[in-house]
LOTI-842409 format. One record per atom (N, C-alpha, C): x, y, z negated; residue number from 0; residue in one letter; atom name. Coordinates in nm, 2 decimals. Atoms other than C-alpha are relative to their C-alpha. Layout:
residues N
{{X,Y,Z},NUM,'A','CA'};
...
//
This chain:
residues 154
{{0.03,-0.01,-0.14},0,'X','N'};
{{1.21,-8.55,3.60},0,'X','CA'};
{{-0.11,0.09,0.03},0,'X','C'};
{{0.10,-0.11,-0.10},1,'X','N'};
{{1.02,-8.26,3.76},1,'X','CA'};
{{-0.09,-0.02,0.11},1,'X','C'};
{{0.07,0.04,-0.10},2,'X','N'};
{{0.72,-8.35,3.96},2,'X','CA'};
{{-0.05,0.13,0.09},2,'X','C'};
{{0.01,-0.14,-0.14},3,'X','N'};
{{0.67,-8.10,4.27},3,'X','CA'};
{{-0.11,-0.05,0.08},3,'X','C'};
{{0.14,-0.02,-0.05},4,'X','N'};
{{0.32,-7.97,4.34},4,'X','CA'};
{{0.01,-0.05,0.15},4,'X','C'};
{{-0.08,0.03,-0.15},5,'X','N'};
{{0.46,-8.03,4.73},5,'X','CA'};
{{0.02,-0.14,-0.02},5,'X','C'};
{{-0.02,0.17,-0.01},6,'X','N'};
{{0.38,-8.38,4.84},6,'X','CA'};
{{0.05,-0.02,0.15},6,'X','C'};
{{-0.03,0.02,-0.09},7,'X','N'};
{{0.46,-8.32,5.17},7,'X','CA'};
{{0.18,-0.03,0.03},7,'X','C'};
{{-0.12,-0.03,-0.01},8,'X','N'};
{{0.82,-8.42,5.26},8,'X','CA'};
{{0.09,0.07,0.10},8,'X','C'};
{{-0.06,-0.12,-0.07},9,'X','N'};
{{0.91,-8.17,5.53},9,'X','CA'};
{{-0.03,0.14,-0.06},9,'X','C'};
{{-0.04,-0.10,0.05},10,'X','N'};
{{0.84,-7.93,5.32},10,'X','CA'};
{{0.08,0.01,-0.13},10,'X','C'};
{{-0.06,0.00,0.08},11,'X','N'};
{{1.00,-8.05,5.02},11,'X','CA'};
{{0.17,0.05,0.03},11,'X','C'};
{{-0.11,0.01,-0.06},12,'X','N'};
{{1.29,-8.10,5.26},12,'X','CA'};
{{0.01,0.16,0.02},12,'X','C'};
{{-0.01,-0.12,-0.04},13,'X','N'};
{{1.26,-7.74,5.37},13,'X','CA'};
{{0.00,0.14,-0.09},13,'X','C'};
{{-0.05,-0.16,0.08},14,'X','N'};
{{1.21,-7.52,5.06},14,'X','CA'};
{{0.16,-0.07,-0.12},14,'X','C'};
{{-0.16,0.05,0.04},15,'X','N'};
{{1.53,-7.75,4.90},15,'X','CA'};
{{0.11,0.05,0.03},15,'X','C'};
{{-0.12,-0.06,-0.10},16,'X','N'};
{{1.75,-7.65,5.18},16,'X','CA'};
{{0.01,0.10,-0.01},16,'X','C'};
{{0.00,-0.13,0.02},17,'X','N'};
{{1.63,-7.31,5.18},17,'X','CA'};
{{0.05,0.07,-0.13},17,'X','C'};
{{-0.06,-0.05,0.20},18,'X','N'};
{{1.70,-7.25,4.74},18,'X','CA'};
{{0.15,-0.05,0.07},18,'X','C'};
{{-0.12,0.06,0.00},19,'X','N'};
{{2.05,-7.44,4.81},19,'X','CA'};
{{0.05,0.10,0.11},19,'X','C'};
{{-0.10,-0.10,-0.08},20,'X','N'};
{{2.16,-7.18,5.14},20,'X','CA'};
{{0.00,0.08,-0.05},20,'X','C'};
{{0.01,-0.19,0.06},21,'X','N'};
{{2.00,-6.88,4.92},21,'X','CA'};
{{0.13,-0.01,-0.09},21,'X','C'};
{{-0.11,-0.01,0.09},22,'X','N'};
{{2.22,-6.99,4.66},22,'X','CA'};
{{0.13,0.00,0.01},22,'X','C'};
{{-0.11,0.01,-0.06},23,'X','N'};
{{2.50,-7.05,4.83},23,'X','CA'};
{{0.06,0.11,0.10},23,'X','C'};
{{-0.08,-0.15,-0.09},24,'X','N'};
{{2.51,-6.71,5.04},24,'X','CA'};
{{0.00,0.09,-0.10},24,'X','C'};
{{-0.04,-0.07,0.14},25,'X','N'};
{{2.48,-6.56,4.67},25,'X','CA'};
{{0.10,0.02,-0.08},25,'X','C'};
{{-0.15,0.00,0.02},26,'X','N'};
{{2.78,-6.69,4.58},26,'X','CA'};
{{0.05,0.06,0.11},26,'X','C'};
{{-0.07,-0.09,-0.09},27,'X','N'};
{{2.92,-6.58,4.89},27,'X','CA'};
{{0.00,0.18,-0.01},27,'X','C'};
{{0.01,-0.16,-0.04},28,'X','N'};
{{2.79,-6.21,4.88},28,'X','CA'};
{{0.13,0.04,-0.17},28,'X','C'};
{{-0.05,-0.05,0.12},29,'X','N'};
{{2.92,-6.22,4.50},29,'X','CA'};
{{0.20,0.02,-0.03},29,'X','C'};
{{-0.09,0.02,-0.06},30,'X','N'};
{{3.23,-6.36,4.60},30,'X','CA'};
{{0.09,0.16,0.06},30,'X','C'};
{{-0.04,-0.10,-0.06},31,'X','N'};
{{3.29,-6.09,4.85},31,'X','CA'};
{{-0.02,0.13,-0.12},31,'X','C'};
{{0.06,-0.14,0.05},32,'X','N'};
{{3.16,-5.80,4.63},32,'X','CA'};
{{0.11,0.00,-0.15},32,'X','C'};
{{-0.06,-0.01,0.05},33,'X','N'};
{{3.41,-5.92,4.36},33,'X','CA'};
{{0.14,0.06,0.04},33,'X','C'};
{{-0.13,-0.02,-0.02},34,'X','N'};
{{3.68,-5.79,4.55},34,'X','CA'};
{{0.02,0.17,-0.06},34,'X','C'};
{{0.06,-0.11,-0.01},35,'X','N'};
{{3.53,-5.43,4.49},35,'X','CA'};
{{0.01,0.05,-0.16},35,'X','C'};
{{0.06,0.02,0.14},36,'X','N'};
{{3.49,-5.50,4.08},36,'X','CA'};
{{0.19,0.01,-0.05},36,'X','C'};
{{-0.18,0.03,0.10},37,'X','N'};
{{3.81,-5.49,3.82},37,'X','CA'};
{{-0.06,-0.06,-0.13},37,'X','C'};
{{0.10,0.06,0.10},38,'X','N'};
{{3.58,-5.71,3.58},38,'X','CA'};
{{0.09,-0.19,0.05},38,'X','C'};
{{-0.03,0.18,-0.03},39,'X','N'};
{{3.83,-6.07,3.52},39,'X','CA'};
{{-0.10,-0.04,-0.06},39,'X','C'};
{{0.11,0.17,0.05},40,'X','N'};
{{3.52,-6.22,3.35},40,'X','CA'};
{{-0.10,-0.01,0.13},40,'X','C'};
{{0.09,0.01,-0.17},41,'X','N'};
{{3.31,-6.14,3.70},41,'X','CA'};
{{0.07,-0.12,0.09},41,'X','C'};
{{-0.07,0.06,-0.09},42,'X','N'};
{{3.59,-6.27,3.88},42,'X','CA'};
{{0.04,-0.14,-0.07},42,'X','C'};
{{-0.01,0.12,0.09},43,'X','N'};
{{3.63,-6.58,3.62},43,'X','CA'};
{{-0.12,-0.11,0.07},43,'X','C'};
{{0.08,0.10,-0.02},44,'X','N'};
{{3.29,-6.70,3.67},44,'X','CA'};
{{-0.03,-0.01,0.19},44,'X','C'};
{{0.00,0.04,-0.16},45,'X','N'};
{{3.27,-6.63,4.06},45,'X','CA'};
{{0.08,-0.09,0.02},45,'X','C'};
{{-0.12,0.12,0.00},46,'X','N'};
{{3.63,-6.85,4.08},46,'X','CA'};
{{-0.11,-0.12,-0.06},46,'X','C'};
{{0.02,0.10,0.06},47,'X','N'};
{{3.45,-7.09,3.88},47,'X','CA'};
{{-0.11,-0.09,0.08},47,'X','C'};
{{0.10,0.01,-0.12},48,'X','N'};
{{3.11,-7.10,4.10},48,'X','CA'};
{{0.03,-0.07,0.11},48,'X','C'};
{{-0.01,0.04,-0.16},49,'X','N'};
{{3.31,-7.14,4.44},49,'X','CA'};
{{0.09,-0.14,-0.07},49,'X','C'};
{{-0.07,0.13,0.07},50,'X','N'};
{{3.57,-7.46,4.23},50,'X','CA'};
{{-0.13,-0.12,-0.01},50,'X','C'};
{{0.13,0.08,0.05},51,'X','N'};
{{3.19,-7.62,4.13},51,'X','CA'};
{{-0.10,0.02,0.14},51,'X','C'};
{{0.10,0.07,-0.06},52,'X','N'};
{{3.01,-7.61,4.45},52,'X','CA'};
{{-0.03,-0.12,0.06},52,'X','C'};
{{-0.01,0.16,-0.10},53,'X','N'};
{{3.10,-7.91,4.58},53,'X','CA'};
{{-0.12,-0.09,-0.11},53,'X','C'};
{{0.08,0.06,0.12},54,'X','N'};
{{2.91,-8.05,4.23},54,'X','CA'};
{{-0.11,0.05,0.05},54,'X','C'};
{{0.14,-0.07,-0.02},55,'X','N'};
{{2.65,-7.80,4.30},55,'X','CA'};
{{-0.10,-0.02,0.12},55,'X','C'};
{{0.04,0.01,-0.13},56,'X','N'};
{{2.57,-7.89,4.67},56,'X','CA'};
{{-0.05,-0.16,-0.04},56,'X','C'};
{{-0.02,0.21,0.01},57,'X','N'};
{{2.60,-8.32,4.57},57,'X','CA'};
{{-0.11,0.02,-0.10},57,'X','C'};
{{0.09,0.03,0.07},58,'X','N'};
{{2.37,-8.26,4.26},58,'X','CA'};
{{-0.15,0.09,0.07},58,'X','C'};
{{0.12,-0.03,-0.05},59,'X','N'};
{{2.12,-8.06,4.44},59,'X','CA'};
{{-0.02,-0.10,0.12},59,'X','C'};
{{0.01,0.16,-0.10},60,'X','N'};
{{2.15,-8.32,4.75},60,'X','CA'};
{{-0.11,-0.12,-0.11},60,'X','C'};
{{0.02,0.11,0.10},61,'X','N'};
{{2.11,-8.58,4.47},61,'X','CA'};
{{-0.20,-0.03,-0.03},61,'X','C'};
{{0.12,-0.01,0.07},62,'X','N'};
{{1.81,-8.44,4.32},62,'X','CA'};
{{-0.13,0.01,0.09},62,'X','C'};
{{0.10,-0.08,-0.10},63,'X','N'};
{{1.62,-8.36,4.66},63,'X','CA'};
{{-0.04,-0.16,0.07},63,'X','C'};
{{0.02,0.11,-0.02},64,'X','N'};
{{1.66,-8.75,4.74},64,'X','CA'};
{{-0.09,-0.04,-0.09},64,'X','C'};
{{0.06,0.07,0.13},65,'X','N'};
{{1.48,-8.83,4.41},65,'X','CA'};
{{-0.15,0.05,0.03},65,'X','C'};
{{0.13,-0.06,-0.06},66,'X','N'};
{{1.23,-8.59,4.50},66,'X','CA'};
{{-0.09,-0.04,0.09},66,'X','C'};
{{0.03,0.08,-0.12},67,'X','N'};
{{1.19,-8.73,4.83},67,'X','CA'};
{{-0.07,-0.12,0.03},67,'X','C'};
{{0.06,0.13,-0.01},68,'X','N'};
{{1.14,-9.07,4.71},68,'X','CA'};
{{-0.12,0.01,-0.10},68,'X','C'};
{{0.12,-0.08,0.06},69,'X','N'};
{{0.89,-8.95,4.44},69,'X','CA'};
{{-0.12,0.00,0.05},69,'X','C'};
{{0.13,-0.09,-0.07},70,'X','N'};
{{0.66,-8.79,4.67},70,'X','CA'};
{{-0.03,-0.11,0.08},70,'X','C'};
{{-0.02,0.07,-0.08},71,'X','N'};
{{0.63,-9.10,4.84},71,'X','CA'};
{{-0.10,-0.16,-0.12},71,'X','C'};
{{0.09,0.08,0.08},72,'X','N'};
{{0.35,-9.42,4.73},72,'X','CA'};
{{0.09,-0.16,-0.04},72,'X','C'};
{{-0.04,0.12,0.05},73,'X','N'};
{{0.42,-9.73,4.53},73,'X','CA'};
{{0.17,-0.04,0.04},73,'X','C'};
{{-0.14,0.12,0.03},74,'X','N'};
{{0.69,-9.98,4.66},74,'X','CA'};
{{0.13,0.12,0.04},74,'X','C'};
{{-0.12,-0.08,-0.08},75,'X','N'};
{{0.89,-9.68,4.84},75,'X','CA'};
{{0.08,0.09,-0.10},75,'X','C'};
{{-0.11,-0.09,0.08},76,'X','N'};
{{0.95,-9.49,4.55},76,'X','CA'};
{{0.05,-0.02,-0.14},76,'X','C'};
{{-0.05,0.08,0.09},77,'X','N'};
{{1.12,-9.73,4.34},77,'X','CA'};
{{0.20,0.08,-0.01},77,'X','C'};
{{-0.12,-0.01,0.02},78,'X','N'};
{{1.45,-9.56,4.43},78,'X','CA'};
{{0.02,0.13,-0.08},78,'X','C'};
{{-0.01,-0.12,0.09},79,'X','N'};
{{1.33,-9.20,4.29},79,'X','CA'};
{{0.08,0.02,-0.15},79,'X','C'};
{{-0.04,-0.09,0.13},80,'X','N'};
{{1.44,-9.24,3.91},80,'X','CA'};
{{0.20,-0.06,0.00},80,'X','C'};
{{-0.11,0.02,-0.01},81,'X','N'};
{{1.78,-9.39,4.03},81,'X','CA'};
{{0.08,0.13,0.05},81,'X','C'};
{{-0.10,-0.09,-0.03},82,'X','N'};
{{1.88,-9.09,4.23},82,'X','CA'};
{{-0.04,0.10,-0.14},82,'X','C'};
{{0.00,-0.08,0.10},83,'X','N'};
{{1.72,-8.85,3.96},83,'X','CA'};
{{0.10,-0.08,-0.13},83,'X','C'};
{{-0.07,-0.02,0.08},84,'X','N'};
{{1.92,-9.00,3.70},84,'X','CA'};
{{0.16,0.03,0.01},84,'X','C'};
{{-0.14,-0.04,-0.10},85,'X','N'};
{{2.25,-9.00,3.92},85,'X','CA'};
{{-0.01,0.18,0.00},85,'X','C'};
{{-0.01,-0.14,0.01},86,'X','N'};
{{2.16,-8.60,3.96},86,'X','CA'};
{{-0.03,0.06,-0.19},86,'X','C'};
{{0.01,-0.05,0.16},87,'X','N'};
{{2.07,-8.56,3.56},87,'X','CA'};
{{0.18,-0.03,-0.04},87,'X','C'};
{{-0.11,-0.02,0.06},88,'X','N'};
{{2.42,-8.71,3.49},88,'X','CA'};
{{0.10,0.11,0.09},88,'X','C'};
{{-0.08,-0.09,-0.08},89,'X','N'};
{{2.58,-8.47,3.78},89,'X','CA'};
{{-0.03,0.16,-0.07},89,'X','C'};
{{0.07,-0.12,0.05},90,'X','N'};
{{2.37,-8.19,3.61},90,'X','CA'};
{{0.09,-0.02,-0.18},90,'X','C'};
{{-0.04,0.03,0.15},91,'X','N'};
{{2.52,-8.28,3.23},91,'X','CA'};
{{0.14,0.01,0.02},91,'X','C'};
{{-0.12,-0.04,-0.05},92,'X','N'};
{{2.84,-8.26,3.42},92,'X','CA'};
{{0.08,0.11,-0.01},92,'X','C'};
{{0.00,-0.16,-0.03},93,'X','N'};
{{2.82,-7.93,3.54},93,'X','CA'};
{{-0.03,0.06,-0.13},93,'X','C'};
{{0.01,-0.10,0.16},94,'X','N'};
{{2.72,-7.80,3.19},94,'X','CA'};
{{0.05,-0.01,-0.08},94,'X','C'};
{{-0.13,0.01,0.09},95,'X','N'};
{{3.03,-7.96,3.03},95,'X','CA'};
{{0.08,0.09,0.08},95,'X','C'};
{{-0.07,-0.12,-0.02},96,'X','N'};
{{3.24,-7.74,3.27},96,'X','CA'};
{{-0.06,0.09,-0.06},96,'X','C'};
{{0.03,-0.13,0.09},97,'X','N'};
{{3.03,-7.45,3.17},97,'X','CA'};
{{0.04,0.02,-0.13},97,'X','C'};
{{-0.04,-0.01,0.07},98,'X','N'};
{{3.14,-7.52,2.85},98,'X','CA'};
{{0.12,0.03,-0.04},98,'X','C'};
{{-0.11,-0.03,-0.01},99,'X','N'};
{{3.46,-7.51,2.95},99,'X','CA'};
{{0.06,0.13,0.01},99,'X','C'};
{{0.00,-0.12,-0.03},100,'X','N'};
{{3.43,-7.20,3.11},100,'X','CA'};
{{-0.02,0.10,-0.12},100,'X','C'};
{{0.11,-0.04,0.16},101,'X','N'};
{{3.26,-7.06,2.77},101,'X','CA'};
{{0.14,-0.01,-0.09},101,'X','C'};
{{-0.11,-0.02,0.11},102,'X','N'};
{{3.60,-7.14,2.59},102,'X','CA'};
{{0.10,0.06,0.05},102,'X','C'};
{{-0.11,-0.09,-0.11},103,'X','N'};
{{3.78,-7.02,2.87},103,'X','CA'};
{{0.03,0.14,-0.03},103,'X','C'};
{{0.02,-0.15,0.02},104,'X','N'};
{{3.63,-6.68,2.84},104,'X','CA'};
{{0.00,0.03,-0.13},104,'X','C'};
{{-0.01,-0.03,0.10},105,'X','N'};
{{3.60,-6.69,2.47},105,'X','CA'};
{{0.15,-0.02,-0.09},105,'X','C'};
{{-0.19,0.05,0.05},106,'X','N'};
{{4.01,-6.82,2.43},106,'X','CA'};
{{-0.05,-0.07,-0.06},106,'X','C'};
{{0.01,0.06,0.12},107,'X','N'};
{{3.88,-7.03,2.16},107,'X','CA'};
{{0.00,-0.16,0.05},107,'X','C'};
{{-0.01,0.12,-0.01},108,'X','N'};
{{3.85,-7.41,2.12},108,'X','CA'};
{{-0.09,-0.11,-0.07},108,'X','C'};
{{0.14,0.04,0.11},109,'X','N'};
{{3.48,-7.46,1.95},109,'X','CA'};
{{-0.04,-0.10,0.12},109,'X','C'};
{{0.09,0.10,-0.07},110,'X','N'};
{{3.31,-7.66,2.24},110,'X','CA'};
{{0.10,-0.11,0.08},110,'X','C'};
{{-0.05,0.10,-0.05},111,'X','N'};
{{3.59,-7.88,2.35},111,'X','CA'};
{{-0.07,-0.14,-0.10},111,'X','C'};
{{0.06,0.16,0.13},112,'X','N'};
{{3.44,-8.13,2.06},112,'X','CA'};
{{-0.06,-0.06,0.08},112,'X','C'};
{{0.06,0.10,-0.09},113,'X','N'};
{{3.23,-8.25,2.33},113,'X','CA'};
{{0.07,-0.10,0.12},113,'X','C'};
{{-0.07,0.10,-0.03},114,'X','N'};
{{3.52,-8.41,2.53},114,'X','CA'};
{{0.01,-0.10,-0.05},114,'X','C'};
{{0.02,0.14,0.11},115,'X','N'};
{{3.52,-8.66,2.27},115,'X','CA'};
{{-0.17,-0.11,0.04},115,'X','C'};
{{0.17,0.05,-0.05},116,'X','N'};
{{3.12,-8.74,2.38},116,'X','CA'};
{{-0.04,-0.03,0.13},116,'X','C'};
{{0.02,0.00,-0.14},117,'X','N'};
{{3.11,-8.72,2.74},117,'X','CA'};
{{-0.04,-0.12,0.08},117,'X','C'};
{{0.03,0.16,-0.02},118,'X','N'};
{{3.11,-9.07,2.81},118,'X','CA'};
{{-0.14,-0.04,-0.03},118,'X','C'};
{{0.13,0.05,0.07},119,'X','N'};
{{2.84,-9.13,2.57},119,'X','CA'};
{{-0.14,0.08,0.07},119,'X','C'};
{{0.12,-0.11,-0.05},120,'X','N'};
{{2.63,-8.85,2.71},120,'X','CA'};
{{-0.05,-0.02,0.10},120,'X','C'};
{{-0.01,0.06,-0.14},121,'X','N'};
{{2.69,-8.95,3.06},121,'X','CA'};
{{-0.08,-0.15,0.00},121,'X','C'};
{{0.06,0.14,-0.07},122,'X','N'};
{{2.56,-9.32,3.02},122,'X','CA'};
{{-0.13,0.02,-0.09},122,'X','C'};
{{0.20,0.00,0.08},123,'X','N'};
{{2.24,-9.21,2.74},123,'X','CA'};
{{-0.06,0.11,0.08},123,'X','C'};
{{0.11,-0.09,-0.07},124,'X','N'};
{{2.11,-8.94,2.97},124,'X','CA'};
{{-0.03,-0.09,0.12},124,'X','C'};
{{0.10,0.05,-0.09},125,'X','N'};
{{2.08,-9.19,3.29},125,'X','CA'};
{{-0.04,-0.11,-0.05},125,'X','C'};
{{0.11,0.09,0.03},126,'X','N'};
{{1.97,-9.48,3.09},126,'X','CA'};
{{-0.12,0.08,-0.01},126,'X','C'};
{{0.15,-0.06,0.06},127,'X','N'};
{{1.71,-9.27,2.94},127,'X','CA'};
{{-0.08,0.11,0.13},127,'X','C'};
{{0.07,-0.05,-0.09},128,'X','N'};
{{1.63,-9.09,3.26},128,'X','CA'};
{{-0.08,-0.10,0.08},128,'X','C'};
{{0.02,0.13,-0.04},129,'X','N'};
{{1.62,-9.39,3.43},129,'X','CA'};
{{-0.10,-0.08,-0.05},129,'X','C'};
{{0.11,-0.03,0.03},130,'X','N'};
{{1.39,-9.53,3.23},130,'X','CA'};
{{-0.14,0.01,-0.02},130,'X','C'};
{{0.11,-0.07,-0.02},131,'X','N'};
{{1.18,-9.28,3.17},131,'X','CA'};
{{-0.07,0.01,0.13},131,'X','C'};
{{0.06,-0.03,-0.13},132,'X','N'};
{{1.15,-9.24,3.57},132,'X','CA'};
{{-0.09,-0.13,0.02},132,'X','C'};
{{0.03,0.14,-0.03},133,'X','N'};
{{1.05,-9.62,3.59},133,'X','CA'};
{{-0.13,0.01,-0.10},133,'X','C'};
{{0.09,0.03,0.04},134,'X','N'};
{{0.83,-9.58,3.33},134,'X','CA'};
{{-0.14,0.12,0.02},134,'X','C'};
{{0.08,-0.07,-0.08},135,'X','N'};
{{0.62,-9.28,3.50},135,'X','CA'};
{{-0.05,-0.11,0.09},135,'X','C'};
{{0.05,0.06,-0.17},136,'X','N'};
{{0.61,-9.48,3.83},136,'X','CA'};
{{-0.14,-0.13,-0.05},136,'X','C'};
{{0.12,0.14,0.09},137,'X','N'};
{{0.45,-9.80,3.63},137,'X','CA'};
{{-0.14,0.03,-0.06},137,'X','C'};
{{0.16,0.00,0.12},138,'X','N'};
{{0.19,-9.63,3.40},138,'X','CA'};
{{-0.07,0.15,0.11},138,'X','C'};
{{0.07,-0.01,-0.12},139,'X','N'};
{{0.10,-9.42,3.75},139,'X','CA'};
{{-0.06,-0.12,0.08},139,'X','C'};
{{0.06,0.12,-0.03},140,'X','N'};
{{0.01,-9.74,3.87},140,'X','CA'};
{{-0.06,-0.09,-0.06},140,'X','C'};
{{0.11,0.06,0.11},141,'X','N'};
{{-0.16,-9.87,3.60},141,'X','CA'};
{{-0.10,0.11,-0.04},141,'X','C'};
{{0.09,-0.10,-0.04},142,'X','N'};
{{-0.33,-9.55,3.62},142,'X','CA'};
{{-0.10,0.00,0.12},142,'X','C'};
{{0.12,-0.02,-0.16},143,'X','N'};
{{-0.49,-9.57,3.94},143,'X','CA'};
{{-0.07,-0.14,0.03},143,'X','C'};
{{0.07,0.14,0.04},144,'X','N'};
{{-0.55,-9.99,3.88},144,'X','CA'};
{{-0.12,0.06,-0.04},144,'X','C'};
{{0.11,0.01,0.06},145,'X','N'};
{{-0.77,-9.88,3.60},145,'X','CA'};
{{-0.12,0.10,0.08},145,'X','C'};
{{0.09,-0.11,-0.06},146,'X','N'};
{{-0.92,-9.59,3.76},146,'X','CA'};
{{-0.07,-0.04,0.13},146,'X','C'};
{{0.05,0.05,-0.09},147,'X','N'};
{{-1.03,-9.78,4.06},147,'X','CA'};
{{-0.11,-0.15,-0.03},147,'X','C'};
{{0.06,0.08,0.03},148,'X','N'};
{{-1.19,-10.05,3.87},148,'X','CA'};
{{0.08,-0.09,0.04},148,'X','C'};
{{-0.08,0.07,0.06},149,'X','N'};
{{-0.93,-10.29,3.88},149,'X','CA'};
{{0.04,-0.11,-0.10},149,'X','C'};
{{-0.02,0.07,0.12},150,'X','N'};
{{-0.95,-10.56,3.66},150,'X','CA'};
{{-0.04,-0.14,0.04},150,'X','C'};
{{0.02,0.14,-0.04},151,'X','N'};
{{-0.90,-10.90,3.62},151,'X','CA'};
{{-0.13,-0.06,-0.07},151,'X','C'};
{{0.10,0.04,0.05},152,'X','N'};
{{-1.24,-11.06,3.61},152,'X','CA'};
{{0.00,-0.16,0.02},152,'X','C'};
{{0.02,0.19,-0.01},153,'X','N'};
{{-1.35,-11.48,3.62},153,'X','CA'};
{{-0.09,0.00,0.11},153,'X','C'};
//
């Protein structure tokens, strides 16, 4: 999980949206500009870009919630490492297609081995994000206990 110097959440909200349209009128320009190209591996991975943004828009969404609740004190941001691990497995996702794509373009049939794993990969990356997120939020708050003087006395 990625902690963002940005605690404010109108701007978290604001440079999120802004990466996600740049990105997204990038694909578009590339899109268009492929028509112009006689390059199928250009035109492979653009096709493949506009087939995956629906992934690409839901795991950035995903991740911007996580963020959101993050930046946000104690009891409220109990829901942060749930969506971040929901966007780590959307993200593990997306880089098994790429793999795909990768055999695609190479004709071959070296990274399909990981169809066999997927499952597994999928439920040890959000336990373990999961977690891990929970166990930030905790030993942040057992950080700031101790640092405040905090302690149970008689």
């Amino acid at each position: 999980m990625v902690k963002s110097k940005i605690k404010s959440i109108p701007g978290i909200i604001l440079l999120r949206i802004a990466g996600l349209l740049l990105f997204i009128s990038f694909i578009y320009i590339a899109g268009f500009l492929s028509f112009f190209t006689d390059n199928p591996v250009n035109n492979q991975v653009i096709q493949f870009l506009n087939e995956n943004i629906g992934l690409i828009v839901l795991m950035s969404i995903t991740f911007l919630f996580g963020e959101i609740f993050s930046a946000l004190s104690f009891p409220l941001n109990l829901p942060a490492p749930l969506f971040n691990a929901s966007a780590a497995v959307l993200l593990v996702t997306f880089i098994f297609r790429i793999f795909g794509l990768i055999d695609t373009l190479l004709n071959k049939n070296i990274l399909r081995i990981f169809d066999r794993i997927e499952l597994l990969v999928y439920s040890a990356v959000f336990i373990i994000m999961l977690i891990g997120g929970y166990m930030m939020i905790f030993h942040e708050i057992f950080k700031n206990r101790s640092a405040s003087g905090e302690r149970d006395s008689p």
